[in-house]
C-alpha positions in Angstrom: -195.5 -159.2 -106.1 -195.2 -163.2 -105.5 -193.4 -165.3 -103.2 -190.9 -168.3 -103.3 -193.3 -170.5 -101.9 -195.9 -173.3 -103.9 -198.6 -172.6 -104.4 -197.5 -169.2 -104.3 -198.6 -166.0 -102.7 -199.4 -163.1 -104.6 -200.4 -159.3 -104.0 -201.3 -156.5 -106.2 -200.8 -152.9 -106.3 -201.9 -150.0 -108.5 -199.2 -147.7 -109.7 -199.7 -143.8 -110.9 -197.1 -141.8 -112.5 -197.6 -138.1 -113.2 -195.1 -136.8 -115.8 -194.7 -133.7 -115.7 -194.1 -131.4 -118.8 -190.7 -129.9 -118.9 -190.6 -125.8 -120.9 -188.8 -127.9 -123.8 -190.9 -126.9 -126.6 -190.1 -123.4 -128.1 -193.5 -121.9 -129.2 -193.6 -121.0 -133.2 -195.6 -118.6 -135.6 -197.9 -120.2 -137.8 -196.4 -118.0 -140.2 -193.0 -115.8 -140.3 -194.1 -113.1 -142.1 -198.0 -111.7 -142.1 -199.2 -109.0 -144.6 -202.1 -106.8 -143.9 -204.0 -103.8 -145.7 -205.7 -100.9 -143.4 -207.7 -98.2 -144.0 -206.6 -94.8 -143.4 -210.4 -93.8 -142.2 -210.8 -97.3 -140.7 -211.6 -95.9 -136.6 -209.6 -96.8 -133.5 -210.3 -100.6 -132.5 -210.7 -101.7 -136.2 -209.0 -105.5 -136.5 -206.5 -105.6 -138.8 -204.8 -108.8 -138.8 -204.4 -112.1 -136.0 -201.3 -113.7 -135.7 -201.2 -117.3 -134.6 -198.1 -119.2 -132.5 -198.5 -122.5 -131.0 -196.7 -124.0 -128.6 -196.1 -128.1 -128.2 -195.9 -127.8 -124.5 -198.7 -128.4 -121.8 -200.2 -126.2 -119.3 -199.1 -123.4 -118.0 -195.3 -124.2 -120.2 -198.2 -123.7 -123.2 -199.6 -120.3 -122.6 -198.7 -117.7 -125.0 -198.5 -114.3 -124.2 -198.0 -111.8 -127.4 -196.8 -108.2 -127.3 -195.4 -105.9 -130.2 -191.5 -105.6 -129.7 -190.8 -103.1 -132.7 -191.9 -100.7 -135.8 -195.2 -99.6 -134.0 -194.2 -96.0 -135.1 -196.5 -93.6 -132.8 -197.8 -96.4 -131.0 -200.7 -96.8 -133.5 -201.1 -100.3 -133.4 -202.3 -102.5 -130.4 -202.1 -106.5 -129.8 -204.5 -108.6 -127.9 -201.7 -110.1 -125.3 -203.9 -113.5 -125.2 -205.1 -113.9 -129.0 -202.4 -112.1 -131.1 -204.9 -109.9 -132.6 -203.4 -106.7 -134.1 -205.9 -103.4 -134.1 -205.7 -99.5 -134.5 -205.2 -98.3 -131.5 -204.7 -94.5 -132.7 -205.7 -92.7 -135.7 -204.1 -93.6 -138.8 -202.3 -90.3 -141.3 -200.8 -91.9 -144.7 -198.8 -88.9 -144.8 -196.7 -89.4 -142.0 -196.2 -93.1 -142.4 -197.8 -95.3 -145.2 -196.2 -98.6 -144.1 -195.4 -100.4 -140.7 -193.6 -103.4 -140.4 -194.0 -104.9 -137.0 -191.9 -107.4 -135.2 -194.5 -109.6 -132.7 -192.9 -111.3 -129.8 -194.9 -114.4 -128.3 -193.5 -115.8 -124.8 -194.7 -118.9 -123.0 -195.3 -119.0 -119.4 -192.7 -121.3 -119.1 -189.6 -120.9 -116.9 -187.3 -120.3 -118.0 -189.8 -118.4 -120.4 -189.1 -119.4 -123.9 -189.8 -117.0 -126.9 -190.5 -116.6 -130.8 -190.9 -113.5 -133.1 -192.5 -112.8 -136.2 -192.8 -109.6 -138.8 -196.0 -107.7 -139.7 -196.2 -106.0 -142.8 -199.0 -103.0 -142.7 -199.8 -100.5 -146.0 -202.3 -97.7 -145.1 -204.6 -97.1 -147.8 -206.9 -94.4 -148.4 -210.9 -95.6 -148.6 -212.8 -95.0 -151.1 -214.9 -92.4 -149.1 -211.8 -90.8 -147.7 -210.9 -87.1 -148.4 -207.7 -86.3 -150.8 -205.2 -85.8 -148.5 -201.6 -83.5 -149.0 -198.4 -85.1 -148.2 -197.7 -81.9 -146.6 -199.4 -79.8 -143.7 -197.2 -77.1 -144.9 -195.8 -75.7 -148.2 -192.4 -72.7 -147.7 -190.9 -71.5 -150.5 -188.7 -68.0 -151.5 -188.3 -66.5 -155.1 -186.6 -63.5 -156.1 -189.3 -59.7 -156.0 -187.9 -59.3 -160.0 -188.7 -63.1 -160.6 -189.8 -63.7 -164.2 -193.6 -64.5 -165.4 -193.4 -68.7 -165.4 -190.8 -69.1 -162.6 -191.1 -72.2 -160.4 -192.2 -71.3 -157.0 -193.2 -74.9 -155.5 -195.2 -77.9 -156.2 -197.7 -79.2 -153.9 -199.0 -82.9 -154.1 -201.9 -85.0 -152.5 -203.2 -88.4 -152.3 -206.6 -89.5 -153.5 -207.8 -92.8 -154.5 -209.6 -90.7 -157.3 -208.4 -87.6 -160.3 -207.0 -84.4 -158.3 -207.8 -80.7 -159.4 -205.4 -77.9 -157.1 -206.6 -74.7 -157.0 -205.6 -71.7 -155.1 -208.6 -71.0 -152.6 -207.1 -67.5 -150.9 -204.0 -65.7 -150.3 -203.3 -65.2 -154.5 -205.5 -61.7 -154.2 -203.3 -59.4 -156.7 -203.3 -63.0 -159.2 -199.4 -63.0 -158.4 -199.4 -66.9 -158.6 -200.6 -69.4 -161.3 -201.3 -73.4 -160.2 -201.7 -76.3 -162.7 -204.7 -77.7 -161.9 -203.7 -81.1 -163.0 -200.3 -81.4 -161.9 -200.1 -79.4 -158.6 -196.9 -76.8 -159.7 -196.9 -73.2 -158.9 -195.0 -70.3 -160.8 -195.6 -66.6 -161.0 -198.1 -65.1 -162.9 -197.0 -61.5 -163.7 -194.0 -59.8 -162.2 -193.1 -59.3 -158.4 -192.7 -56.4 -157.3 -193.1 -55.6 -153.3 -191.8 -51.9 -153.6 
């Protein structure tokens, strides 16, 4: 500031200005769509993907918190709330459900609290070290007591990351039931008869 006056008069001041960030920035995926591979055997806590969002805001308006908003089928998968880091939270079955797609939410502290989402893509696989595995717990089927020899009864199937070979390990005592060792179907043998 000066005065009117000669020689003039002068005084100086320092001035700070704070400038406070405003929630304006919505906070973004580094990527909209993530794909991931995990192993069936792979044990609870195994990492199997991060996802990454940023946010153009300061402080607290910057802090991302993440959660898993959909597809997390049985609750199998977990996410780190602070890092984004997707893990097994419960034991995987490929025969239940061999592919997740996740949708991941990330919020900013913000108010009001601003938002983005992003989809996960997850295929189980078996390891190689895994066990061969059958689609089903459970095979039911009914045929006819005067069935013909070579009548289809059922066909089971499993999974293995190597060559399968079915055989029928108890239950098939009077050789009533034939399996195809390659192929997994079962027909009779010789003729039913439960008289």
């Amino acid at each position: 500031v000066k005065d009117q006056e000669f020689p003039f008069n002068r005084d100086l001041a320092r001035i700070l200005v704070a400038v406070e960030d405003s929630n304006d920035n919505i906070p973004y995926f580094t990527s909209t769509v993530y794909d991931a591979v995990a192993y069936e055997s792979s044990p609870i806590g195994t990492s199997v993907i991060q996802v990454t969002a940023l946010d153009k805001d300061n402080g607290i308006n910057g802090q991302l918190t993440y959660i898993l908003e959909a597809g997390n089928t049985g609750s199998v998968f977990g996410v780190d709330n602070a890092t984004g880091l997707i893990f097994i939270a419960r034991d995987l079955d490929l025969t239940s459900v061999g592919f997740y797609t996740l949708t991941v939410r990330v919020t900013d502290s913000g108010f009001p609290p601003l938002m983005a989402t992003a989809s996960v893509h997850i295929s189980l696989i078996l390891s190689d070290l895994s066990n061969p595995k059958f689609s089903q717990k459970e095979y039911q089927a009914e045929i006819m007591e005067n069935s013909t020899i070579g009548t289809h009864v059922t066909t089971v199937s499993a999974l293995s990351r190597s060559a399968l070979t079915y055989d029928i390990t108890q239950g098939n005592e009077d050789h009533c039931f034939f399996i195809n060792h390659h192929t997994g179907v079962i027909s009779t043998r010789r003729l039913l008869d439960f008289e």
